[in-house]
N, C-alpha and C positions, 0 to 999 in steps of 0.2 A: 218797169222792172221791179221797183220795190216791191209791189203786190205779189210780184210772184213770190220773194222773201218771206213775208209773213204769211201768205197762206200755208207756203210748205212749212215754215215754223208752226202753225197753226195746226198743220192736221203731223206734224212730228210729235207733237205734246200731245195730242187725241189719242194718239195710236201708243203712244210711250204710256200714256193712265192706265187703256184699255190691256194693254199687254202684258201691264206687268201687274193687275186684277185677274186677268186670264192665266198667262204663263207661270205666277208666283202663287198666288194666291189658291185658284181652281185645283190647274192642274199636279203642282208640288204639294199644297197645303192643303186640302180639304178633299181632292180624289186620291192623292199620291200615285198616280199613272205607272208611274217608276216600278210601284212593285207590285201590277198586276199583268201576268203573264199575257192577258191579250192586250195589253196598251205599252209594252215596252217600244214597239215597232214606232207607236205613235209619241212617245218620250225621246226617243234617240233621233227623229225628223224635227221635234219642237229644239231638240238642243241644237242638230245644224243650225236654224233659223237665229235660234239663241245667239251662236259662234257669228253667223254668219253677217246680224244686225250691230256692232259697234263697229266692223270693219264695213260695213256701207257708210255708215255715219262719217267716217275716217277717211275714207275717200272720195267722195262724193260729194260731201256736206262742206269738210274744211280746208280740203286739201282744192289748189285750183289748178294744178299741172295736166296738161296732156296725158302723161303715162295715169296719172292716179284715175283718171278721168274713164280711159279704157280698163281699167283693174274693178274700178265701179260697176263699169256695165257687166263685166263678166260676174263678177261678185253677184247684182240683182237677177243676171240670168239666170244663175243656179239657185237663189232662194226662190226665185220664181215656178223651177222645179220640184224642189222641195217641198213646196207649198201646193203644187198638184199633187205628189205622194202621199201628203199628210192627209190633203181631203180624201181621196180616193179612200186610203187606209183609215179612215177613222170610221166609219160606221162598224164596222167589226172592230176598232178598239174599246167599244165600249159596250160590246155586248154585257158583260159580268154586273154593269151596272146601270141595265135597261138603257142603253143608247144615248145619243149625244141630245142632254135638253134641247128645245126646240131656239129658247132665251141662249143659252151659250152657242146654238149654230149663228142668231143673228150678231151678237157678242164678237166673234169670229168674223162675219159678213165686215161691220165697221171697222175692228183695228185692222183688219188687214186691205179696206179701202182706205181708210188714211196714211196708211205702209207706203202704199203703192203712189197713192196722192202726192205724200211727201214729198217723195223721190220723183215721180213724172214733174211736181211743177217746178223742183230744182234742177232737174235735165233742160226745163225750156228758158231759162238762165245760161244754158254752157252751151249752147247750139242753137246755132245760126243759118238760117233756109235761107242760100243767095241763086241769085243765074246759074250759078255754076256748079251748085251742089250745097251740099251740107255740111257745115263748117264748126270747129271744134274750138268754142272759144276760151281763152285764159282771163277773162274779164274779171277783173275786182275792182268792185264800183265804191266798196270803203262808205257806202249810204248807211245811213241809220240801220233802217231793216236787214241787209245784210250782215251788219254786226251783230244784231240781236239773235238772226239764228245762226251763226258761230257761236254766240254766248251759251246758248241755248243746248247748242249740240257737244258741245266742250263738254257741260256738263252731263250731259248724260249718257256719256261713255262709261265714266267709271261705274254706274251704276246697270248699266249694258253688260258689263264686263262679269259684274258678280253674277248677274242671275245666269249667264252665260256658262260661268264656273260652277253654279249649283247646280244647273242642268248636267255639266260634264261629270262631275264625281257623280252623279247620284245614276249613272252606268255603271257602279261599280258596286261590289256587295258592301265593301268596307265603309265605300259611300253614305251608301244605305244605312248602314248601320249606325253610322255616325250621326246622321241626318237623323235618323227614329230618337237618337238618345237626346241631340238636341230639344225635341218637338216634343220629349215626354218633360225636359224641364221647364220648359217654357209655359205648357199647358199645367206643370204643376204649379208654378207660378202664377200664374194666370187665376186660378181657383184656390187660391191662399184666403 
């Protein structure tokens, strides 16, 4: 059981570096998606995923109840739509600036196989194939590896949480606008 602990620790850290390179970095900081008319559609699917990734981590990760457990699956089921809307919709979000690099489609290929990694090898922790059917368990095995990725996931909620919030405002003009004034002092900064 431990193994399964750390590998989903394992590729939850993989996919938290690649995401928040992708989600923060790419798409907010250096395309700014947000304010180009054909990528809104694909900024407003990135912030579901946004919203929708510290409450997976929240029920799924640390929480070991039953109910949290079905709140999980439904939670993964709809980022798992969202996440066909986005691909479908992204080859036309990026018309304006010659299409989606070939390096940020495989970029995308990984964090979102270790997304999904994460979470599959922490599902095969909570469920149980008997005679009888399939079975939902509340196990807390209190083992090293288990602690470590609670430790692990504790922490990067809050940090889940902001880029989450910077995706939500920046749907908004005021957002935007705030976010521009930011990013011109930073960069004047930056070139001091």
């Amino acid at each position: 059981m431990d193994i399964l602990y750390y590998l989903s620790t394992l590729c939850l850290l993989l996919f938290m570096f690649l995401a928040t390179y992708d989600g923060f970095y790419l798409h907010i900081w250096k395309y700014e998606l947000f304010k180009r008319e054909d990528s809104v559609f694909e900024h407003k699917t990135h912030t579901a995923r946004a919203i929708l990734f510290p409450l997976i981590v929240w029920f799924l990760f640390l929480n070991t109840d039953k109910i949290s457990f079905w709140i999980s699956i439904a939670l993964i089921g709809i980022d798992f739509i969202v996440l066909g809307i986005d691909a479908y919709s992204e080859k036309d979000s990026r018309k304006s600036i010659g299409g989606l690099p070939k390096w940020e489609y495989i970029l995308h290929l990984f964090a979102n196989s270790f997304h999904f990694a994460a979470i599959f090898l922490l599902l095969a922790t909570k469920v149980e194939i008997t005679e009888t059917g399939i079975v939902i368990t509340e196990l807390v095995t209190n083992s090293s590896a288990q602690q470590l990725m609670e430790l692990i996931s504790i922490n990067m909620i809050p940090g889940a949480i902001v880029l989450g919030v910077v995706h939500l405002i920046l749907l908004f003009p005021k957002g935007i606008q705030i976010w521009s004034n930011i990013v011109l002092r930073v960069k004047r900064l930056a070139f001091r």
